[in-house]
C-alpha positions as CSV (number, residue, x, y, z in Angstrom):
1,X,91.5,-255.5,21.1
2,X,94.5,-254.5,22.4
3,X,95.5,-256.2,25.8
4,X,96.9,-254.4,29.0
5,X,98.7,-255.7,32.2
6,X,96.3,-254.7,34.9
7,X,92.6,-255.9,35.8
8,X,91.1,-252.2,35.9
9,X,88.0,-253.0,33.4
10,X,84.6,-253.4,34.4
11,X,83.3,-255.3,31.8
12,X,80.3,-255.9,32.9
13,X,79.6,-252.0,32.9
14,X,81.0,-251.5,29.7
15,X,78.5,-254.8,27.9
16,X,75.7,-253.4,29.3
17,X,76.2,-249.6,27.8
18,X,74.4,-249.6,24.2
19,X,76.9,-246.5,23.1
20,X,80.2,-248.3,24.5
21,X,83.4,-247.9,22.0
22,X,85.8,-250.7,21.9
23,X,88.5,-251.0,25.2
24,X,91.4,-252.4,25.8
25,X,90.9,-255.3,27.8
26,X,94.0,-257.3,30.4
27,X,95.1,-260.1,29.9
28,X,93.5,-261.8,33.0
29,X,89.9,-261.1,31.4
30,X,90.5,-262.7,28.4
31,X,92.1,-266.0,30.0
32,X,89.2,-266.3,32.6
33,X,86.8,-265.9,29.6
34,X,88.6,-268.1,27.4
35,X,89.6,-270.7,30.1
36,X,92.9,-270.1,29.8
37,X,92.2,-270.1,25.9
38,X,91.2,-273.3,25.6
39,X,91.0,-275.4,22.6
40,X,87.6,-276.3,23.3
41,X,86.8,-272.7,22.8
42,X,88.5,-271.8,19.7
43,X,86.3,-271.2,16.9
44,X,88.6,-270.4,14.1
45,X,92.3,-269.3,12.8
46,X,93.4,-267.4,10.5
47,X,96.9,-266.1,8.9
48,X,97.1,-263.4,11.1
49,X,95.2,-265.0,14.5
50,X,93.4,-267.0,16.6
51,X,89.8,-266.7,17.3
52,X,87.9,-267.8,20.3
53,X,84.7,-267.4,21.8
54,X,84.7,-265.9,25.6
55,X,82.2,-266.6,27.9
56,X,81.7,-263.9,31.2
57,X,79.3,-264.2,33.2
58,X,77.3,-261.3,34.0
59,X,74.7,-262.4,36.3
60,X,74.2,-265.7,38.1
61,X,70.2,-267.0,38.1
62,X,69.3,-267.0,41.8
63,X,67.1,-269.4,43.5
64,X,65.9,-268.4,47.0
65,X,65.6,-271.2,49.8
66,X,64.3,-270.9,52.8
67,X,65.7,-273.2,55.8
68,X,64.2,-273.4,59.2
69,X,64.6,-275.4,62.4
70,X,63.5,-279.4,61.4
71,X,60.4,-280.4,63.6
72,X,60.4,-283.9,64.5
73,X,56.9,-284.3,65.8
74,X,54.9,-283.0,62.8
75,X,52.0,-280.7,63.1
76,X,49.6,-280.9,65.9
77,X,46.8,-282.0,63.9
78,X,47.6,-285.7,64.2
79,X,47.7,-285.3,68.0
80,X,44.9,-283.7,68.8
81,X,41.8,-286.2,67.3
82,X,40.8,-287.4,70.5
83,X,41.0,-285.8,73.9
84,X,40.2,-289.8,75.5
85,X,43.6,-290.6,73.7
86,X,47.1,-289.3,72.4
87,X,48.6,-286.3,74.4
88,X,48.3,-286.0,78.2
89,X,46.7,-283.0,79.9
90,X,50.3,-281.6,80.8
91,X,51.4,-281.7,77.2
92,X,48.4,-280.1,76.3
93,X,48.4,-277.5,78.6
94,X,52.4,-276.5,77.6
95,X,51.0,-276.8,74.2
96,X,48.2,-274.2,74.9
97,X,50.6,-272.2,76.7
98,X,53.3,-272.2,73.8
99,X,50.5,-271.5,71.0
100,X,49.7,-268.3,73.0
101,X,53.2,-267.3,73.4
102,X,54.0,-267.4,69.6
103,X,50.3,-265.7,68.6
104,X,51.7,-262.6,71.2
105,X,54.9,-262.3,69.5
106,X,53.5,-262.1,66.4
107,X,50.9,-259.8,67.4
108,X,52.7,-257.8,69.4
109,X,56.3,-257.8,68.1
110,X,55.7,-258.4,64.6
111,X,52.7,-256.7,64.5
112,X,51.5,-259.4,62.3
113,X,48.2,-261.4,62.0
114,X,48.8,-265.0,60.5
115,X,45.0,-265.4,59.1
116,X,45.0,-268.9,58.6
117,X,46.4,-270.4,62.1
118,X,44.7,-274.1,62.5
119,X,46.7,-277.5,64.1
120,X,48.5,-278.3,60.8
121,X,50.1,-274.9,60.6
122,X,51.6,-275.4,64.3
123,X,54.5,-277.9,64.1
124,X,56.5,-279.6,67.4
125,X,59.4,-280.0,68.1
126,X,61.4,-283.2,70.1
127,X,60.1,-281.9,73.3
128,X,56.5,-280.8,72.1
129,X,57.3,-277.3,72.0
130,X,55.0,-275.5,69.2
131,X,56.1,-272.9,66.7
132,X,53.5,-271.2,64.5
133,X,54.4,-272.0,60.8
134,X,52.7,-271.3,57.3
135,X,52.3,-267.5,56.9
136,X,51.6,-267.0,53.5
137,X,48.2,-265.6,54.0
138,X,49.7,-263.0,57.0
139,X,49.4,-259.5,56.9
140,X,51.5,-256.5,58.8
141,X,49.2,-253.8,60.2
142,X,50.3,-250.2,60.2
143,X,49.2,-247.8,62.7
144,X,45.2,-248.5,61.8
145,X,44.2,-252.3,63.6
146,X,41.7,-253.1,60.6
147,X,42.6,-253.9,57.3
148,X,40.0,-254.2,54.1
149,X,40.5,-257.4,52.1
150,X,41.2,-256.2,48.5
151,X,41.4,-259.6,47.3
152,X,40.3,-262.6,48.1
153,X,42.1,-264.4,50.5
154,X,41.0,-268.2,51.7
155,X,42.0,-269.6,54.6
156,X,41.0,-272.4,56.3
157,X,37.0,-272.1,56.7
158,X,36.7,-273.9,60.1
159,X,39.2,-271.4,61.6
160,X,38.1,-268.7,60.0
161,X,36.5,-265.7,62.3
162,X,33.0,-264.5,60.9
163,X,34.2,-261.0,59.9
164,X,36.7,-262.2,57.4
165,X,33.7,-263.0,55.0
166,X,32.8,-259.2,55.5
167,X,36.5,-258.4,54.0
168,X,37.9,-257.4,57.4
169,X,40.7,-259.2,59.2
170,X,42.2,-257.8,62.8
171,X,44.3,-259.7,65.6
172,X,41.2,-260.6,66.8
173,X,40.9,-263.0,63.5
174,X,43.7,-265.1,65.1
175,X,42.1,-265.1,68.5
176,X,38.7,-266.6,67.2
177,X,41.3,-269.2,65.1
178,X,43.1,-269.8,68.5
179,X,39.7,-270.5,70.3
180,X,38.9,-273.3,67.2
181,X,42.3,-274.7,68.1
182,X,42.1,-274.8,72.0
183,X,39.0,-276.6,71.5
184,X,40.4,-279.3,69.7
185,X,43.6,-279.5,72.1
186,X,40.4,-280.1,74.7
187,X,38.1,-281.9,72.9
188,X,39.4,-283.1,69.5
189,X,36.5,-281.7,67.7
190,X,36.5,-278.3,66.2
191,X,32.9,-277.3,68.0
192,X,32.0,-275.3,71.2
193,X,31.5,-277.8,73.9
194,X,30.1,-277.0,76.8
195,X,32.4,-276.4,79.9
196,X,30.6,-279.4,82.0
197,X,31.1,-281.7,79.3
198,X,34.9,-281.0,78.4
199,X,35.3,-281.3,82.5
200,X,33.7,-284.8,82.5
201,X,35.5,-285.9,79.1
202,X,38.9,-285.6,81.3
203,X,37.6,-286.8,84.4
204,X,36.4,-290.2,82.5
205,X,40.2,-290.1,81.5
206,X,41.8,-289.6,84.7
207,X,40.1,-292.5,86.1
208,X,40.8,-293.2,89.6
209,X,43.4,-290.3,89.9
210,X,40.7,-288.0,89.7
211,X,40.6,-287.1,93.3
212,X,44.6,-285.8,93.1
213,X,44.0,-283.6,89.9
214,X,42.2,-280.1,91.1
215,X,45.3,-278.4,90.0
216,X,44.7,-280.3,85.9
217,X,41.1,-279.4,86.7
218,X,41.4,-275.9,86.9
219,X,43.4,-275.7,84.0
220,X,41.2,-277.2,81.9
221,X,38.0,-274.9,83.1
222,X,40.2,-272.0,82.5
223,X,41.4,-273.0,79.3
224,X,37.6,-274.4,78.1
225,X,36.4,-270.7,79.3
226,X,39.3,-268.8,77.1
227,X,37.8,-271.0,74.1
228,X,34.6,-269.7,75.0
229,X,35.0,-266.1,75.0
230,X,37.9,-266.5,71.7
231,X,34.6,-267.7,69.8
232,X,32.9,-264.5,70.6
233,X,30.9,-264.1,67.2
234,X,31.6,-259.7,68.2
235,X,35.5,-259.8,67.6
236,X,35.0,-256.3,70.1
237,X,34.6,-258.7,72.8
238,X,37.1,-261.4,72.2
239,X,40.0,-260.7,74.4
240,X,43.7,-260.1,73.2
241,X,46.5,-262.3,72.8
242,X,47.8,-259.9,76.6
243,X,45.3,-260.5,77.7
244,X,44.9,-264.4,77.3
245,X,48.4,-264.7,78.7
246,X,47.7,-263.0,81.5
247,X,45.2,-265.3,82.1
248,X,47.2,-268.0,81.7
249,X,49.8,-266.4,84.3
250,X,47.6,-265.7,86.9
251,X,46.4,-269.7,86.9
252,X,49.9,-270.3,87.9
253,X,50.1,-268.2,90.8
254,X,46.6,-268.4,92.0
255,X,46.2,-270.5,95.5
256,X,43.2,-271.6,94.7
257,X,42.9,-275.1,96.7
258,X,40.4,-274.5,98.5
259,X,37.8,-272.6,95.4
260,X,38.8,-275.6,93.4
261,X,37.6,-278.1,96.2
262,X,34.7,-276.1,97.1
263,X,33.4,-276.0,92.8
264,X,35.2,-279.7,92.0
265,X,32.1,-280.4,94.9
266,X,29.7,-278.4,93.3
267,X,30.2,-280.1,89.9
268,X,29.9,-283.6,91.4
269,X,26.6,-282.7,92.8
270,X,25.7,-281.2,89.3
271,X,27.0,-284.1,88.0
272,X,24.7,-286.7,90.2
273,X,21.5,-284.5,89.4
274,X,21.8,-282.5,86.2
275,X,21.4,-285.9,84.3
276,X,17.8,-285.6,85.7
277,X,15.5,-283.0,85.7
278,X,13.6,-283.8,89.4
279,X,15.4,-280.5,90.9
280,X,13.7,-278.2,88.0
281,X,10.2,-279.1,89.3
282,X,8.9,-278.7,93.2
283,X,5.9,-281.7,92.0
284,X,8.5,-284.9,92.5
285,X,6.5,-287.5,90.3
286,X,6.5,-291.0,91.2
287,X,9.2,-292.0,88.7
288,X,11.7,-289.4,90.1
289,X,10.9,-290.2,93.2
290,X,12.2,-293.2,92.6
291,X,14.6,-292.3,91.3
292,X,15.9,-289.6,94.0
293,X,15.7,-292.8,96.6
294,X,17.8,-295.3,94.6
295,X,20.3,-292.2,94.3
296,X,20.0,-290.6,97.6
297,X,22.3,-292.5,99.5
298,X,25.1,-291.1,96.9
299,X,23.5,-287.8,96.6
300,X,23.4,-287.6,100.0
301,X,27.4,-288.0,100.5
302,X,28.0,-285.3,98.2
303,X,25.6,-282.9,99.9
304,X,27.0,-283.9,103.5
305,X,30.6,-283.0,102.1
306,X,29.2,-279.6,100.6
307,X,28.4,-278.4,104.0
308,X,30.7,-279.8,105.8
309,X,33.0,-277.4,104.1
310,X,30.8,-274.4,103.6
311,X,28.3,-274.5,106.5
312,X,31.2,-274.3,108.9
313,X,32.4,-271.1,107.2
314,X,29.2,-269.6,105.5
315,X,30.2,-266.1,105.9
316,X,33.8,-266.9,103.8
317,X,31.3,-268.0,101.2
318,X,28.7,-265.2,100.9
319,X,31.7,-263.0,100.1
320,X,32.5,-265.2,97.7
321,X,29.5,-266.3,96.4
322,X,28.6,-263.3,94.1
323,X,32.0,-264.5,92.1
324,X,30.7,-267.8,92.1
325,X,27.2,-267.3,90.9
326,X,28.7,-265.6,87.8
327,X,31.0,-268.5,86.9
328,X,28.8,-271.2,87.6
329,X,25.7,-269.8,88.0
330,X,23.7,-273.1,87.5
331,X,25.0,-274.7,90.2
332,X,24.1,-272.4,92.9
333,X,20.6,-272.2,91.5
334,X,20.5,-276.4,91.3
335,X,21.7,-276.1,95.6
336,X,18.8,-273.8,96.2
337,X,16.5,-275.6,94.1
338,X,17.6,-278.8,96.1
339,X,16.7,-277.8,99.3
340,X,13.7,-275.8,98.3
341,X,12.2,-279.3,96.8
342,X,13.7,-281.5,99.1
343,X,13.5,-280.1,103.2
344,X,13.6,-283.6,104.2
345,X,17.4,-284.0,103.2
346,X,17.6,-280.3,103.9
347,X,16.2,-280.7,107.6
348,X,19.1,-283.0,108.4
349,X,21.7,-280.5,108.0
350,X,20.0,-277.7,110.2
351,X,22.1,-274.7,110.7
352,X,24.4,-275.2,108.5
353,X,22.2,-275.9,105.4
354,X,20.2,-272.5,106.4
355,X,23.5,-270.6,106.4
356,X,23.8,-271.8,102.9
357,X,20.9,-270.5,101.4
358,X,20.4,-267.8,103.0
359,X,24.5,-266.9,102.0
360,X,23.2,-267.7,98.2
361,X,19.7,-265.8,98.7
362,X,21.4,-262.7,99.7
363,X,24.4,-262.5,97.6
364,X,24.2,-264.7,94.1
365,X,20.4,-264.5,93.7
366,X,18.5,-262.0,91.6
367,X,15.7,-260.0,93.7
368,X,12.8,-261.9,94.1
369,X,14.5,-265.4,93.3
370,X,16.1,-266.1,96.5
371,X,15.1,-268.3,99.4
372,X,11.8,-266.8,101.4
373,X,11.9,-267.4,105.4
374,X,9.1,-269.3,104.8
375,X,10.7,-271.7,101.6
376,X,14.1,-271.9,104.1
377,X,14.4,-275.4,106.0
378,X,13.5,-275.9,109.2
């Protein structure tokens, strides 16, 4: 090879061409190659010359790494085992609230569906923020909002929605996952509680500041109800990551004192009676009889603060009864049931208890269930 002064070669072009006829190469190609033609790379001599072996690198080998934002806290999974322990409500609730904010902008920015979102997936940061991690099972959707399975695809099978064993996966796959998880967060067990029992689970735990925590209260109903309708077996009738938000937005903005007084009431009668079955049946035995007197005293409280704040405002409460019946409607059929069975403690109330039923006769009860004139108290 002859050498010239200036760089202009491009070697690497000119190895990789199976024709190529020999170049002239600079200088400054065959000192980098040679490292400065170093002894270490000689191979040989001659009369005439020097050889030496060149080494140029053509291609590095390239290893890709992926760095993200260190999580201090771990994954939620270790949080979450116990809803009498760990994590206070608040925490929770931001937790919720951050879960659902990272599903929509996955969903709805990404377009994305993670398939396999569970508590160890969602890592925390210093300040128990939670960011969705793990998405080696997602997908991207097109136009179409179903996708077929072609291969097989596990995730984890607590989590997983029903129609994923069919070999279809939609958003709505994440929202039945997101309904496992909100359980937990409630709960900590992956089952469908019912809503009175995840309400008396935190009010064991807030102890004697139960009184001051109708605002917590309402945020865990609502939250216990999003689980509810996210584990919708039809994915159809599961709502969307929108609308789950909006849910949550409209909790914040809601004044809603006075509904949460009025059913925080309501549930502590259910909770005095629903233990006991004496309001299913108009025949009061002589067990729950005694029962109902060793209890009455309390019961009676309850019921006396009831209409105290409904029997001076009965009409506000027929036009919002029909709202209530559909929320709750077990506890507006236990209050009729009450004073149908009972006049006595009915008979001490008077007006007020009359305004009551007849407000739930005429605007929560199916035709033919309500109240008769002759059933009202007297």
């Amino acid at each position: 090879y002859q050498m010239e002064s200036e760089p202009t070669i491009d070697l690497e072009f000119i190895l990789n061409q199976k024709d190529a006829k020999p170049i002239k190469l600079p200088i400054s190609i065959l000192k980098t190659i040679t490292k400065n033609f170093s002894d270490d790379l000689r191979i040989g001599s001659g009369g005439f010359a020097e050889v030496y072996m060149g080494k140029f690198i053509m291609a590095d080998e390239r290893t890709r790494l992926l760095c993200f934002e260190y999580l201090s806290k771990g994954s939620l999974e270790k949080y979450i085992s116990d809803a009498s322990s760990g994590l206070n409500w608040t925490v929770r609730y931001r937790i919720i609230n951050g879960i659902c904010q990272g599903l929509q902008y996955l969903h709805d920015e990404m377009n994305m569906v993670h398939l396999d979102l569970k508590p160890a997936n969602i890592l925390l940061n210093d300040n128990m923020v939670p960011k969705i991690s793990d998405f080696g099972l997602s997908r991207c959707f097109d136009e179409k909002q179903t996708r077929a399975i072609t291969s097989t695809l596990v995730g984890s099978i607590a989590y997983v929605a029903p129609e994923f064993h069919d070999g279809v996966i939609t958003k709505k796959s994440d929202i039945y996952s997101l309904g496992v998880i909100i359980a937990q967060i409630l709960t900590g067990q992956k089952g469908h509680s019912r809503v009175e029992d995840v309400l008396e689970c935190w009010r064991n735990r807030f102890g004697t500041a139960f009184p001051e925590m109708h605002n917590e209260l309402k945020q865990i109903r609502l939250c216990s109800n999003i689980r509810m309708i996210c584990g919708n077996s039809d994915p159809e009738k599961r709502p969307d990551i929108q609308q789950i938000i909006n849910m949550l937005s409209e909790a914040h903005n809601e004044p809603l004192e006075e509904q949460v007084e009025f059913e925080e009431t309501l549930e502590d009668v259910y909770t005095s009676v629903a233990k006991s079955s004496w309001w299913w049946d108009t025949n009061i035995s002589h067990k729950r009889s005694k029962w109902l007197r060793l209890n009455l005293e309390d019961l009676d409280e309850r019921v006396k603060m009831m209409i105290k704040m409904l029997g001076e405002d009965a009409d506000s409460f027929a036009k919002r009864a029909e709202m209530y019946y559909r929320r709750r409607p077990e506890l507006l059929r236990m209050v009729e049931e009450m004073y149908r069975s009972h006049r006595a403690l009915a008979e001490r109330y008077d007006d007020a208890t009359r305004e009551l039923s007849r407000s739930i006769q005429i605007s929560t009860l199916p035709k033919g269930s309500g109240i008769s004139e002759h059933d009202s108290p007297s």
